[in-house]
N, C-alpha and C positions, 0 to 999 in steps of 0.2 A: 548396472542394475540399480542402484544408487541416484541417477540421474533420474532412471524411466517410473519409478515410482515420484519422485518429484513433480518431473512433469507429468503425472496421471494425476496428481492430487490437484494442481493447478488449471488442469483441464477442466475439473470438477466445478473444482469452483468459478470460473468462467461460463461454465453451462448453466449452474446453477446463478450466479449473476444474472445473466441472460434470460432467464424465468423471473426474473427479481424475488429469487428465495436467499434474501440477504443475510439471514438466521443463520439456514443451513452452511449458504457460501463460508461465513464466517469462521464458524468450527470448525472446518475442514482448512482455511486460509491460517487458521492456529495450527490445527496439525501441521500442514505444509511447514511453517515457520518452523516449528520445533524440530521437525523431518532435517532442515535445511543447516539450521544451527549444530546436531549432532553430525550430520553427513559432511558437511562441506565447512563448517564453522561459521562465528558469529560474522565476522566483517566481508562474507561469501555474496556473489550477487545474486545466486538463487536464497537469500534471506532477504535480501534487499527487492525480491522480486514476490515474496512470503509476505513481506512485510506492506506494500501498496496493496496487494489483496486485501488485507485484514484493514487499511485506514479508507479503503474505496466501499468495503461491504458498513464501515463503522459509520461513515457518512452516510451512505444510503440509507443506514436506521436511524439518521437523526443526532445520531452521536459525533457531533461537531468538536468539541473539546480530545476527544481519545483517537477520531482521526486525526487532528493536528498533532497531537502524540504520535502518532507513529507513520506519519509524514514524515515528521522531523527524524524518526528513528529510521526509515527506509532512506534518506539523503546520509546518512553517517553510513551506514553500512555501501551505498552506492560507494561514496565518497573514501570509504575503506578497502572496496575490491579492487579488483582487479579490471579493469574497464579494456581489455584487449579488441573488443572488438565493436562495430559502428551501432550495432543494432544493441550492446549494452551502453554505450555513450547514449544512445538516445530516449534509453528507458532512463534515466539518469534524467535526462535535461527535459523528458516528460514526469517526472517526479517532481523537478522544481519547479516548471509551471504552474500544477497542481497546487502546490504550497501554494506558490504567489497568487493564485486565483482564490484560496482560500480564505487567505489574509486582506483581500482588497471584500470580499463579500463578505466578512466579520465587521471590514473598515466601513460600509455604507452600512448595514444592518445598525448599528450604532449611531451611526450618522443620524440615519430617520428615525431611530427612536428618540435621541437628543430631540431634535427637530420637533418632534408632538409632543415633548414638553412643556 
């Protein structure tokens, strides 16, 4: 029971993604998280899968600094769980892409700013 409300919350926000109602996604990618921490505990992979929700809808509104917050905070909890199976190893190693793609377009952003100095 505990699982299917999880995944109904995460579905949610997926659809609502998918409209690009990033607002909405968001709220509901909090609940999920909190849902996830009480159900399953903090270093759980459905927190860890709570948690790229909320840093993927954060980016989408432009909040660049609170996504990388909790990028970093969905690789500790990855990096915490229990990785028994392929398809969580690879939500895992598509969380750290994500970082490193994050951090190389902060690294040029800067770059070119420097640059029209």
């Amino acid at each position: 029971l505990k699982t299917r409300k999880w995944i109904k919350l995460k579905r949610q926000v997926m659809e609502l993604t998918k409209e690009s109602k990033y607002e909405e996604a968001l709220g509901i990618a909090e609940e999920a998280n909190n849902f996830a921490i009480t159900k399953f505990g903090e270093n759980s992979y459905e927190r860890a899968e709570s948690l790229v929700q909320i840093w993927f809808s954060e980016f989408q509104l432009g909040k660049i600094g609170e996504a990388k917050e909790y990028y970093e905070k969905s690789i500790e909890a990855y990096e915490s769980s229990v990785l028994d199976k392929e398809f969580k190893k690879l939500s895992y190693v598509t969380c750290l892409f994500g970082l490193a793609s994050l951090h190389i377009k902060q690294t040029n952003n800067n770059y070119n700013i420097n640059r029209r100095i």
